[in-house]
N, C-alpha and C positions, 0 to 999 in steps of 0.2 A: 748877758748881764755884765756889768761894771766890773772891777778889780778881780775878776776871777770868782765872780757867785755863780750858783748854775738855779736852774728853776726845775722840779721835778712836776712833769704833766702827767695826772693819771686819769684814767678813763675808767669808770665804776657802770658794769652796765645792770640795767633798766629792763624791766619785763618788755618795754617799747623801746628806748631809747637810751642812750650811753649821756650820762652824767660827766663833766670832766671839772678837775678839782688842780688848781693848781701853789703849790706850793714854793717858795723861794727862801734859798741855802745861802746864809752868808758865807763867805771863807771866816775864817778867823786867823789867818796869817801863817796856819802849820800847814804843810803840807796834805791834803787827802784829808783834813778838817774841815767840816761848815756844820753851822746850827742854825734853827728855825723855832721861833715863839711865838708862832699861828696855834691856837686849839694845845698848849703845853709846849714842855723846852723838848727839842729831839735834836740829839747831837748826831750828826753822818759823817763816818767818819770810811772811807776808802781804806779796807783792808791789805787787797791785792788785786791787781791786774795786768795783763798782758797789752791790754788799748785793744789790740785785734781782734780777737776774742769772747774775754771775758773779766768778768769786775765781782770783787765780793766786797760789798759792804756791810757795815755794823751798823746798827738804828736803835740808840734809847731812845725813851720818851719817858720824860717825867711830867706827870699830871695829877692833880691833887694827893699828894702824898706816895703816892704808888709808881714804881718802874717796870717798863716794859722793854724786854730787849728782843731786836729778833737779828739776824743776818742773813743776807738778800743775796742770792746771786743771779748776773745782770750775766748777757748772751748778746752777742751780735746777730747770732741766727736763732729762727724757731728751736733749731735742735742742736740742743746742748753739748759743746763738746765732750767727750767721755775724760779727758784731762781736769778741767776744768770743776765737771761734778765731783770727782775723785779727790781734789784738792779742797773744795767744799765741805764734803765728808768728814775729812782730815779737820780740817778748821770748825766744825760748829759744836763738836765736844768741848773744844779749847773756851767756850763763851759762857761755858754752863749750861748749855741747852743740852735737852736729850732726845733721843731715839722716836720716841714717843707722841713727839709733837711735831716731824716731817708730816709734809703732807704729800698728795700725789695727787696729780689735776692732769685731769682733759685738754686737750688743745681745743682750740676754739677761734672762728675768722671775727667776731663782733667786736666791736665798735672800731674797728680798724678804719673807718673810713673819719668816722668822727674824731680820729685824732690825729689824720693825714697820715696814713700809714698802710698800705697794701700787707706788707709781712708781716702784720700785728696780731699776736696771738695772744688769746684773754680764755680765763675760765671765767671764774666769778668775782663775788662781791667780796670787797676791803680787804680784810688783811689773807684771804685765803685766796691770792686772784693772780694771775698772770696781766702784769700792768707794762701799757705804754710809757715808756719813759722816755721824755724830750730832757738830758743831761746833756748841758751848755758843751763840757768837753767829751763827752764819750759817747753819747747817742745812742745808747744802747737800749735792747728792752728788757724790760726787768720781768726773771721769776718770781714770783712773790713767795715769801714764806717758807722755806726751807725744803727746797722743790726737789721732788727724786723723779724720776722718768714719767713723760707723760702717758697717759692710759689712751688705746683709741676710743673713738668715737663711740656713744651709744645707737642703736636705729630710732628711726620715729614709734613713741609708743601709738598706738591704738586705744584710743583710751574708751571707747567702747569698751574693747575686751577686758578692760582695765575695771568697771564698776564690778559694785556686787559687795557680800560679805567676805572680810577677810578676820585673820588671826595676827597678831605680832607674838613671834611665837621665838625669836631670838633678835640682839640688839649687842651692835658691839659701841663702844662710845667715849668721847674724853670730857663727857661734859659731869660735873661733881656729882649733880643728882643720880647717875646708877651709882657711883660707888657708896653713895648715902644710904641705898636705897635696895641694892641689890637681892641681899637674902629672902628680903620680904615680897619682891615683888612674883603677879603672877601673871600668864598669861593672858594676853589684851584682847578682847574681840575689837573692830574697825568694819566702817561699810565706806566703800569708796561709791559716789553719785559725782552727777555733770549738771552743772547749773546751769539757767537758762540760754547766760553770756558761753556756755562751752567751759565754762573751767571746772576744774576737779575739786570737787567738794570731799574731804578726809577727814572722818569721824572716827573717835576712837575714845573708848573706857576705860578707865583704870581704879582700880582700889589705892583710896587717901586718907587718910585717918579714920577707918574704920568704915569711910563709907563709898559710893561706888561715882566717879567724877566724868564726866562728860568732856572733849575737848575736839572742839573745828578748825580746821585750818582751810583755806580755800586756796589755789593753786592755780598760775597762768602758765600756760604756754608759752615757753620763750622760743625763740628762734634757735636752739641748739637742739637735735634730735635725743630726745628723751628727757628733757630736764624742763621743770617748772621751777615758779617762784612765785613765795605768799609773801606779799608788800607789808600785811598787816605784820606776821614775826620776824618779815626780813629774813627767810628762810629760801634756799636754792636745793631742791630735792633731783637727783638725779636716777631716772631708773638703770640700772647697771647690768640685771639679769633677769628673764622675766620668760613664764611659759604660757601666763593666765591662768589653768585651770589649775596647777597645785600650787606656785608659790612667785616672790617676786622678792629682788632683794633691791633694797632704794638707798643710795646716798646720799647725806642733807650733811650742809654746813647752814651758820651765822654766827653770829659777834652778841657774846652776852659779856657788858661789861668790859669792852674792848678787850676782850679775850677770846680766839676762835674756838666753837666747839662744831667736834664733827662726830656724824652719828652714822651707822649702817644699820638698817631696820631689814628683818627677815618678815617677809609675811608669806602664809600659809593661809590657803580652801579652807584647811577640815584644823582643828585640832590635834592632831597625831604629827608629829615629826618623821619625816623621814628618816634614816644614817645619811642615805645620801644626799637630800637636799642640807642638812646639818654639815655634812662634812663640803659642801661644795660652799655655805657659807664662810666658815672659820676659812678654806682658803681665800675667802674672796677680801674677808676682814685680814688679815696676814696680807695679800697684798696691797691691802688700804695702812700698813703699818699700824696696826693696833694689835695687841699682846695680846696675850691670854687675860688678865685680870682684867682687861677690859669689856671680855664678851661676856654675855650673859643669855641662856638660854632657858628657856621660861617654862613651866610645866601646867597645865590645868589642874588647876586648888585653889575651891573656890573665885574661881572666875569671877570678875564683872561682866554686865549684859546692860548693852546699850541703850535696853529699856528701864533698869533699874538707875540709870543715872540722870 
């Protein structure tokens, strides 16, 4: 682009196909400044970089009244230099961001192709996503969202062994509603089915003012072993640990509100909790970076039943 603007290429993937969205950064005449007034004003402003390596930048966005801040660190290679995240660390307290809101993502080869790129590694959808970035001077690819080391792969689930009657029987989460909601809530029955097309059909009960609420999600198979996605909530669930016959722990993110929430759901066979499937949770939520005030583990008192809703 012209006088020094760069164009940010992102590739957003699709239960079938990778979506790309592309964005263009004016300079504004400072140094490691440019802004963009596509869908809100978002100033980008280049915190620090090496070129070789690594790039931290800072991203507002102001949109109908409300700001959004987040800082991004960009990588030349899939795998992070340990300098570089170290120096991230250091810098995202300094923004007002907290602890709390890191995220940890999967590596992933998708949409790599659709955005000309062999070494392209993507988790998911918007702002929780490991994104291709075509940057005029740096070419680098961008972590999205305040990235801490990536987790391996999950296996293919079997989703056979995957129906049947379940429990949510613990839930760790940054989304408003547990903390609204926490004291009162009790444990969930769910029946997971496979509809005709092959996709996962996830039913689940919940007590709502006084009465017992019914809720479906349906769920595609993406190309990444273990993780679906329902178009209809714009929800990317990943199965993270799973035995079938006593319990399964799943990771979901989306965007409520242009605001990422990400959840980790325990489900259990029977009712009864283990210690150790409990305690094999909380670590698996600790290494999703969720605190203690976040989990919530649920007790049978007065239950909903999937019939009653």
């Amino acid at each position: 682009m012209p006088g020094g603007d760069l164009t940010l290429t992102i590739g957003y993937p699709m239960p079938d196909k990778c979506q790309k969205m592309e964005l263009p950064f004016k300079s504004t005449g400072k140094p490691g400044h440019y802004t963009n007034s596509v869908m809100g004003k978002r100033d980008f402003r280049v915190v620090e970089t090496d070129y070789a390596h690594y790039a931290i930048v800072y991203i507002r966005k102001d949109k109908d009244g409300e700001t959004n801040v987040t800082l991004q660190l960009f990588s030349r290679v899939q795998d992070v230099h340990p300098e570089a995240l170290k120096r991230f660390k250091e810098l995202y307290p300094t923004m007002g961001l907290t602890e709390d809101i890191l995220v940890i993502l999967p590596k992933s080869d998708r949409c790599a192709k659709a955005l000309g790129s062999e070494f392209l590694i993507f988790a998911e959808k918007q702002e929780v996503c490991m994104m291709k970035v075509a940057l005029l001077s740096l070419g680098l690819t961008l972590l999205c969202m305040l990235l801490a080391e990536a987790q391996p792969r999950a296996e293919r689930v079997d989703k056979n062994k995957l129906t049947g009657k379940w429990y949510v029987t613990g839930v760790a989460s940054t989304c408003n509603w547990l903390q609204k909601r926490k004291g009162d809530m009790t444990m969930m029955p769910a029946d997971i089915s496979l509809t005709k097309e092959g996709e996962v059909l996830f039913s689940m009960a919940f007590s709502s003012q006084g009465k017992c609420t019914k809720m479906e999600m349906t769920f595609k198979e993406t190309e990444t072993p273990g993780e679906f996605y329902s178009e209809e909530y714009r929800k990317t669930a990943q199965v993270i640990k799973i035995d079938y016959e006593h319990y399964g722990i799943v990771y979901a993110f989306w965007t409520v509100d242009e605001k990422v929430c990400r959840e980790l759901k325990l489900l259990t066979r029977i009712q009864e909790l283990t210690p150790e499937t409990e305690a094999l949770f909380r670590q698996l939520a600790e290494e999703k970076d969720f605190s203690d005030d976040l989990i919530a583990i649920f007790f049978n008192k007065g239950i909903c039943t999937l019939a009653d809703a």
